[in-house]
C-alpha positions, 0 to 999 in steps of 0.5 A: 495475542488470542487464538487466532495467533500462530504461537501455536501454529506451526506452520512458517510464513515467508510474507514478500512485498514488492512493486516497481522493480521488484519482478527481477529480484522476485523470480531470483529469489524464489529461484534460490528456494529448495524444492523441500522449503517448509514454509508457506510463501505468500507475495504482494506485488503492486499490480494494476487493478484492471488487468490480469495478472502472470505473476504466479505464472512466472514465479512457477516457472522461475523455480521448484516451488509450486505457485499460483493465485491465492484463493479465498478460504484456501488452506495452506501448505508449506512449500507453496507460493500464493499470489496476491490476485489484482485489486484484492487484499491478500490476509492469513486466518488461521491457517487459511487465506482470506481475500477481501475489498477492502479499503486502499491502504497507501492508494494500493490493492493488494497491500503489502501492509495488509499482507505483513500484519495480518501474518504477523498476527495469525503466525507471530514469531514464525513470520520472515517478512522481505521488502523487495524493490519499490517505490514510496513505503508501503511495506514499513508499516507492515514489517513494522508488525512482524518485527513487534510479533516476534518476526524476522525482518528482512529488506532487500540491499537498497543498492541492488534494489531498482527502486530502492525507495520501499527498502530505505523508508523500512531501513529508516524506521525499523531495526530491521534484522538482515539486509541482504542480497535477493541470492542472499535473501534465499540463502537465508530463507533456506536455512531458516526455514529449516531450523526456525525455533519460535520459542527463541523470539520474542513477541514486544507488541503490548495490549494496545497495539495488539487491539489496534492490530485486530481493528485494521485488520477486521477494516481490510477484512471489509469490517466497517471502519467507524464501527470498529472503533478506528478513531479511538486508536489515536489523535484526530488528525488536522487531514482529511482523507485523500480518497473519501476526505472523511476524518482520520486518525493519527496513528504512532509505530515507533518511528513511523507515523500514519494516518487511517480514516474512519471510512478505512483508507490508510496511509503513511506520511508518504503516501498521504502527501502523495494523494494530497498532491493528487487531490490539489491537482484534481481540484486545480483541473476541475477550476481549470474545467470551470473557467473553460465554460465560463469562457465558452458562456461569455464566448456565446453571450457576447456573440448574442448581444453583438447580434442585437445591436447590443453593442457596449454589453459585448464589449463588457462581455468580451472584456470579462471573458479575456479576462477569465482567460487570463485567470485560466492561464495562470491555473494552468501555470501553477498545475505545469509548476507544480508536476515539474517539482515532483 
């Protein structure tokens, strides 16, 4: 990496990513940390964008460590736990935080993936990376890039997990390095934290991918996606964006394949099928808004022509309109069908 990687920063970096279910699981495990943890301890939990968060409230109450919400250019300690605010992405730079708007990642706000690769790449092997409960798979990616910077890859026991989907979709692509407990995820933390000798790991991310690394990284920081170069980094993809439908590019780590389009969002295959069945259903509702006027036209034109005598054109009129009621209904069906599948 270059100097903005921490193989020459000392500091630890736990990184913990979590979301639906995940709250239990959090509040044990920052329970079980000694007051005396050398780390810094950083935390990204889906919340909604609109509402204030008491996350770092709970978490400081929940056990010795001091917690509160991450402030954008902060330094940080170790011993401390910085809390990803809502609709901001949390990043590490050197050995401060960065908050940014930049783009979704996996339609999320913060990003757990934002959170894992920029720690992975400003603190390489000095990175413990936990997924916590959730669903769908925000998380692979970014524990992905602890792993290939040298980290410590940890995933919460799918069977203890609530939502145990996140902790299985990082099993299935990565070799992760411990599955544990959320006690046992502490335990671990405690003794690693206390003994962590960097120059025992090893950073596997080659040239390209680092390259890669440093443009989606400068995307969350709210660098323009295109300007970057985004699109050299791998296919164009047939998809288009979900969220902007701009064109995107296909992106390779190990296992995992994601896309990332030229305007910034990003998703893995999960999360993109998700936003193209969001995106399907939005445009069956706008046909199905469409065909509610064409009713309520024809309702009035035929009211306009019986009114003047015209009697044979209302007829046609309203033959026209009770088919269009059919059509609706059929649109209706299929978005009904389509919500009970998911």
């Amino acid at each position: 990496m270059n100097g903005e990687t921490a193989h020459s920063n000392g500091l630890p970096l736990v990184v913990i990513g979590g979301s639906a279910g995940a709250l239990s699981g959090l509040l044990q495990l920052v329970a079980g940390l000694p007051a005396h943890f050398p780390a810094a301890v950083l935390v990204v939990v889906h919340l909604p964008p609109d509402q204030p968060s008491v996350l770092s409230e709970l978490l400081h109450q929940a056990g010795p460590l001091p917690a509160k919400p991450a402030e954008d250019g902060e330094e940080l300690q170790g011993g401390h736990i910085y809390v990803a605010p809502p609709n901001h992405h949390l990043l590490t730079h050197h050995s401060t935080l960065k908050l940014s708007r930049g783009p979704r990642e996996n339609r999320s706000r913060p990003s757990i993936d934002v959170l894992f690769r920029s720690a992975a790449y400003s603190h390489g092997p000095r990175v413990a990376g936990v997924v916590l409960s959730g669903m769908q798979d925000d998380g692979t990616s970014g524990l992905w890039a602890v792993k290939q910077c040298g980290g410590t890859a940890i995933v919460q026991r799918p069977e203890e997990a609530e939502y145990p989907e996140m902790p299985l979709s990082a099993l299935r692509q990565i070799e992760v390095d411990e599955i544990l407990s959320v006690q046992e995820i502490a335990a671990w933390l405690s003794s690693w934290g206390d003994s962590l000798n960097a120059s025992e790991k090893k950073d596997s991310m080659n040239e390209v991918e680092r390259h890669r690394l440093s443009v989606e990284l400068s995307i969350a920081k709210e660098d323009a996606g295109l300007e970057s170069g985004i699109l050299n980094h791998g296919p164009i993809s047939p998809f288009t964006c979900p969220d902007c439908h701009g064109v995107m590019v296909q992106i390779k780590e190990g296992q995992l394949t994601r896309f990332r389009c030229h305007t910034g969002h990003a998703f893995t295959s999960g999360s993109l099928i998700s936003g193209v069945r969001q995106m399907v259903e939005d445009s069956l509702w706008s046909a199905v808004r469409a065909m509610d006027e064409q009713v309520m036209l024809l309702e009035h034109l035929g009211k306009q022509l019986g009114e003047t005598g015209q009697e044979e054109a209302a007829q046609r009129v309203q033959a026209e309109r009770q088919q269009a009621l059919q059509h609706r209904q059929v649109v209706r069906r299929v978005i009904f069908r389509q919500e009970s599948l998911e």
